[in-house]
N, C-alpha and C positions, 0 to 999 in steps of 0.2 A: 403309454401316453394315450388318452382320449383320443377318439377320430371328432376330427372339426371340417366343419363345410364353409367351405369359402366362398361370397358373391367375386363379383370382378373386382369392387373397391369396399377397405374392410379399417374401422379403427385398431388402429396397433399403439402402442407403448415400446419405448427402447428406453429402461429404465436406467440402464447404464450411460446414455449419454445426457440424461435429465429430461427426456422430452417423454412427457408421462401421456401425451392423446395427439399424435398425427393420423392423418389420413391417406389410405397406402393404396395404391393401386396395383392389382394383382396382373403380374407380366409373363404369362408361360411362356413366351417368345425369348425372353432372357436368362440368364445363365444365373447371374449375379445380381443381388438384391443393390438398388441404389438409391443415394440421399441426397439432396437436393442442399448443397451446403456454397457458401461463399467466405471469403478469405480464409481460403484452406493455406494452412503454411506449416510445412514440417521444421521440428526441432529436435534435442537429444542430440542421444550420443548415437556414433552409428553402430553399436552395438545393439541397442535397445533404442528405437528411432520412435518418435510420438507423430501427432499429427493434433494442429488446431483448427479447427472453425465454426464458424457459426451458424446457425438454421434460422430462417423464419418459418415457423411450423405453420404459421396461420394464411393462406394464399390471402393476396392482397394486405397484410400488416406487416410494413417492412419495419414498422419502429417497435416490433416485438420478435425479439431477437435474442436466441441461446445460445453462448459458445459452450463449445464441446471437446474433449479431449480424449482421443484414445491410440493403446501403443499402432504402430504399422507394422502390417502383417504381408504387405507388396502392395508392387507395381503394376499394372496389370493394362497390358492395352485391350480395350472395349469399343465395338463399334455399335451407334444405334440402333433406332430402327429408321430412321432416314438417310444412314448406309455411311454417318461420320464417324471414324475414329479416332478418340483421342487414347492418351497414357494416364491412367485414373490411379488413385492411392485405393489400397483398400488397406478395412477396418474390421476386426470380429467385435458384435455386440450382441445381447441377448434382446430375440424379441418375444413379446408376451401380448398373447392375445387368448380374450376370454378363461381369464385363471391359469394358464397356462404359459409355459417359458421354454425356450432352448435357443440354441447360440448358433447365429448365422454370417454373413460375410455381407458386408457391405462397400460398395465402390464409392466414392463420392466425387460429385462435379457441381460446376453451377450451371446452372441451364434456371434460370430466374423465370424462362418465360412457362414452361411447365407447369400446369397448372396442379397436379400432385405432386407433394411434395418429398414422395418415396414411392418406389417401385418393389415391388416383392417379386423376387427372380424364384427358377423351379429349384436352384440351393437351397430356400429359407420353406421350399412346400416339402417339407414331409412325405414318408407314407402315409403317418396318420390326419392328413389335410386331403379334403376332398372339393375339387373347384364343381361350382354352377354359375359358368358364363354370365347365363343371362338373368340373374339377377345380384344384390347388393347389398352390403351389409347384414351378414347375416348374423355375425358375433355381435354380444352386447356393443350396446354405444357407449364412446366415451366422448367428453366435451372440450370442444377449446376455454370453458369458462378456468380451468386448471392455470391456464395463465395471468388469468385479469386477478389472484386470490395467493395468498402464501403460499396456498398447500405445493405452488412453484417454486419457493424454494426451499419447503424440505422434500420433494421429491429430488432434488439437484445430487447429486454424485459428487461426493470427495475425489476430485479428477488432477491428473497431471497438470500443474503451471509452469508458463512461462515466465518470470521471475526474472527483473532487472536491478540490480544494486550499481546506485551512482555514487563511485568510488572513483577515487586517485590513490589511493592505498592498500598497500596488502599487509594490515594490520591483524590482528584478533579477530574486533569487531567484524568486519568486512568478511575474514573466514571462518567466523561462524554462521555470517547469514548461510554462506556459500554451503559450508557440513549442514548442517541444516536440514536447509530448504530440500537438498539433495538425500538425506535420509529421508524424507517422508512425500518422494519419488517425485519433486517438482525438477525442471531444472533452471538451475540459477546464474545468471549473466553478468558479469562484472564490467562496467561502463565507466571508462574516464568523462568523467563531462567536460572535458574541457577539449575533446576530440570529435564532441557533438557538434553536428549546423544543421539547420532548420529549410525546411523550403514552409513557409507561411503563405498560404491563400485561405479560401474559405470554402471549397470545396474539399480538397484531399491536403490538410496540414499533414505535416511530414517528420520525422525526426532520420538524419540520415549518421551514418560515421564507417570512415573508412573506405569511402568513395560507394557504399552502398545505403539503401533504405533500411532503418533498423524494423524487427518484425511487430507486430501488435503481440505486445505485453499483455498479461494478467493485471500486473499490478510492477508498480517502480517501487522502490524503497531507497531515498535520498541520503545519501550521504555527503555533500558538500562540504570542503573545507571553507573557510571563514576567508580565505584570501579571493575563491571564486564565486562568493554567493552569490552577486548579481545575474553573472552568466550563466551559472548552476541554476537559477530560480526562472533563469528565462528559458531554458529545457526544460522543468518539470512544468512550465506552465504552456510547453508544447505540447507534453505528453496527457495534461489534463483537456486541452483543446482536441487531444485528436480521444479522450473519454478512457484514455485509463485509469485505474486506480491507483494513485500517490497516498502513500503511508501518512506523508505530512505535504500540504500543499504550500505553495510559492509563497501566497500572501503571510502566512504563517512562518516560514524558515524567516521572507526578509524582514518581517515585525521583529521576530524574535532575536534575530543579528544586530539589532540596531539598538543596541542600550536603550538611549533615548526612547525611542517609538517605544518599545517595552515595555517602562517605565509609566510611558502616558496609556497605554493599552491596560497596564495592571493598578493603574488608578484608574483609569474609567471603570472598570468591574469591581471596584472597591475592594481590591486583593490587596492586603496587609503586604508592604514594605522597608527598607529602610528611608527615612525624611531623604529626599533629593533634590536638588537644585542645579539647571544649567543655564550659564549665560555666554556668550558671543563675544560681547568688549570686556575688554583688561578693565575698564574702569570699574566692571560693578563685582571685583572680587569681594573686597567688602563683604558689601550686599549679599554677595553669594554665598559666602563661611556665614554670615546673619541667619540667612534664610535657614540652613541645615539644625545650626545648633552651635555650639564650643567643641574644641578641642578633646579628642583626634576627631579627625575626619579621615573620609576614603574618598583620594582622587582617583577617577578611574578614565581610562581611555574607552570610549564609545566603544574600536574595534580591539577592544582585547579579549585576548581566550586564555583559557586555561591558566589564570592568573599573571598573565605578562601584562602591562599596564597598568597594573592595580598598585596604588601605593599606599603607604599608611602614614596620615602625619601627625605627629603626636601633641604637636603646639601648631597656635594661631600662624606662630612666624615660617614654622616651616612648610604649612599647608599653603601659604603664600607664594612662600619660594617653587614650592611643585606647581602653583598653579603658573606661576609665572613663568616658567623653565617649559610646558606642555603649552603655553601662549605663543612661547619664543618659536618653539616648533611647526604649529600650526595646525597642533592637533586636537580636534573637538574631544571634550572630557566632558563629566561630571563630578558631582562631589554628592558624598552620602554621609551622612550619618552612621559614625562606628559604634556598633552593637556591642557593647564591653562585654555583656552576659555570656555572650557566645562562648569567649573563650577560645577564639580559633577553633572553633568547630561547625561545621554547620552537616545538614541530614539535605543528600541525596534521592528523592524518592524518583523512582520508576513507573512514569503513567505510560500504559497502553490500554488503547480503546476507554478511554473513561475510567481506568482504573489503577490505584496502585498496586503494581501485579510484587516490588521490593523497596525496601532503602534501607539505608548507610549512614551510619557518623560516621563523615570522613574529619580525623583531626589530623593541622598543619604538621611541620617537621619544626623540630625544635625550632625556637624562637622566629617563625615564620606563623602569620596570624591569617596567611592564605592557605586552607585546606587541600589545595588540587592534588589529587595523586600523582601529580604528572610532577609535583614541583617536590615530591618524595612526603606527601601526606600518609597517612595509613588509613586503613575502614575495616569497619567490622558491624557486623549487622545489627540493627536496633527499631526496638518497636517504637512506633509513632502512635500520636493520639489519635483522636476522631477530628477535631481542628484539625492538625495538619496533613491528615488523609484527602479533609474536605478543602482544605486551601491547596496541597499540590492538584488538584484534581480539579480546581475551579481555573489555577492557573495556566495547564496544557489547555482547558475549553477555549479560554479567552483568546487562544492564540488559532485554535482550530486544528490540532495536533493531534495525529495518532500515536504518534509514540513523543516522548520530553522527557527528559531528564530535568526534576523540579527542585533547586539549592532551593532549602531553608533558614533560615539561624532561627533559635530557639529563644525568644527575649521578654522581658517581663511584661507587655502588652501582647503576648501571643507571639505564632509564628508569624516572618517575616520574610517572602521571596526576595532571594538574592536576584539569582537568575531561571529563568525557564530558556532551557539546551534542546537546540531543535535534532542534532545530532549526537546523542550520549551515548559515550562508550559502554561497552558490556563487559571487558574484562570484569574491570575492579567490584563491578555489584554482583557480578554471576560470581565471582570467588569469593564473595565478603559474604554471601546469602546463600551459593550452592543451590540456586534456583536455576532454572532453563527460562531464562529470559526473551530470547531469541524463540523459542517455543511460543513463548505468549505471541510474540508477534505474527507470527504463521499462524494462529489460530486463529485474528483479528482477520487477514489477507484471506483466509479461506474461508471467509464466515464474509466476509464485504465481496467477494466477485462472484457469491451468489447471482442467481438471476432476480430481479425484481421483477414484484408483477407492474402488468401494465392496465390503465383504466378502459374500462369500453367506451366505445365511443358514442355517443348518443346520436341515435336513428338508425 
């Protein structure tokens, strides 16, 4: 290795925890090299233990800010140099200064009022490092402009996450986030939402469960069942308050729950439908099977999933009777217009991030003209057009969706969204296409908790 001469304060790079230009001050006094980091919080397994937090690299820019992620390698109690000792985590990283790399130890504390923001202990000085006190900077300069500019986030490191799935099930779905996410060295959290409460201010929002505070997430990925969405959407809309990343947000899951609102969200984007119509009084059934069309029609319950409240009525009189019988009840429906073309079939597609990464014809079970696998439909994989590539892909937009499950039916004025699924299961399309579905999604999640750059400030 090169001999390199060091002033007292020198640009360095730690390419491994994505901070590609701090400013380090050179400490022979110290033992151990230190990082100036805040909401440090270990995670993992205690076999292989990690460590999260985040740097402001830039003295005085507290709202440019990089978390960071690497395994722990100890404990270690450190005492200053104004004679306090605290129990510090350490971390091995590689530093690189002036073309040059090798792998040093690092402690990490906050001490916010330090005005460098790393310490270069005599561990990380070499034989081939030669200090000169009194003077600075002697190795090429590098600049804080690395953050205001992309090139911050492809310098970013594929790093360990921490990974929450809001789940009440231990289904497929649910364990394959979990295999997963944990093959490709994240670890992944399994959270009932309905054992979530909130401490809400506007200083430190909170998400707590279990009589403790849950830790800062990488990113959530929502799973709510249909019976907790309201309570379920007012957690992820904690977790967007306190700025993590949600796969699908609040506003999105309760749009897309609510028939109705859905309905009017994918008429305003002018997303091809089937004709629908909903009214309030028994008086204007009528009017209502008018407004749709003739016979059959589909009454549907507002809150039904997976084909439970879905009827089919084949004549005027009996569409009447189900409207009247789902009056009697008190419970809010609609009526659609039945797609004959279909055939009991309609296509499944799988949007994530803006695209369709698979889909499905799922066709009903005999003489059942509801598709759902759940209710013993079948699928098998099938290519879709460019239409309805660009209509499943128009309808997660409208809802704001990172991942949806987009029903089709195939009909003679084009495709028609049945429904957009803010939570779709992954069996039946990962078996029907023999795709890593669950993969696309981790690839969206480590590609969104990049760091972003930030603007300069002017003056």
């Amino acid at each position: 290795m090169n001999e390199l001469t060091f002033g007292w304060e020198e640009w360095v790079s730690l390419p491994d925890l994505g901070l590609p230009a701090i400013k380090a001050k050179v400490d022979t006094g110290a033992r151990t090299s230190a990082l100036h980091a805040h909401d440090i919080e270990t995670f993992g397994s205690a076999a292989k233990p990690k460590v999260r937090f985040n740097v402001h690299p830039i003295p005085g820019r507290e709202d440019i800010s990089i978390t960071c992620s690497a395994p722990l390698i100890d404990r270690r109690e450190v005492t200053s140099s104004n004679g306090e000792s605290e129990q510090r985590l350490v971390i091995a990283s590689t530093l690189e200064v002036g073309g040059q790399s090798w792998p040093i130890e690092i402690t990490l504390t906050n001490r916010a009022g330090m005005t460098s923001r790393m310490l270069l202990g005599r561990q990380a000085l070499g034989d081939h490092i030669i200090i000169s006190a009194t003077e600075r900077r002697l190795q090429p300069d590098l600049s804080y402009d690395v953050y205001h500019s992309a090139r911050v986030r492809h310098a970013a490191p594929v790093r360990a996450l921490r990974i929450a799935v809001l789940s009440r099930e231990d289904n497929y779905s649910t364990r394959r986030l979990v295999e997963a996410g944990e093959a490709r060295g994240h670890t992944v959290e399994v959270i009932d939402t309905t054992r979530c409460y909130m401490a809400i201010n506007s200083l430190a929002p909170e998400v707590h469960y279990d009589g403790k505070r849950l830790p800062r997430y990488d990113a959530v990925i929502p799973r709510i069942g249909a019976s907790v969405t309201p309570y379920g959407c007012a957690v992820i809309r904690q977790f967007e308050t306190i700025g993590t990343y949600c796969v699908n947000g609040s506003a999105g899951i309760l749009a897309s729950r609510d028939k109705l609102h859905a309905h009017q969200v994918l008429a305003g984007k002018k997303i091809g439908m089937p004709t629908t119509a909903f009214a309030a009084s028994p008086k204007d059934t009528s009017n209502l099977m008018a407004l749709v069309g003739t016979a059959p029609l589909i009454v549907k319950l507002l809150e039904s999933t997976q084909g439970k409240g879905v009827v089919l009525a084949e004549t005027k009189k009996a569409a009447e009777s189900v409207i009247d019988a789902f009056r009697g009840l008190k419970a809010n429906f609609l009526v659609q217009d039945f797609v004959k073309e279909a055939a009991g079939e309609d296509i499944r597609c799988l949007v994530v991030a803006g695209k369709v990464v698979a889909a499905m014809k799922r066709t009903g079970a005999e003489g059942d003209f509801r598709s759902n696998l759940h209710r013993g439909g079948s699928a098998k994989v099938v290519r879709i057009s460019k239409e309805e590539r660009d209509t499943a892909v128009r309808a997660a937009r409208a809802f704001g969706l990172g991942k949806a499950g987009v029903d089709l039916l195939r009909s003679e004025s084009g495709p028609k969204v049945l429904e957009v699924n803010s939570s779709p299961g992954f069996e039946g399309i990962e078996k029907a296409t023999g795709k890593d579905i669950v993969g696309k999604v981790y690839d969206e999640i480590e590609a969104r908790v990049k760091p972003q750059p930030v603007r300069r400030r002017k003056g």
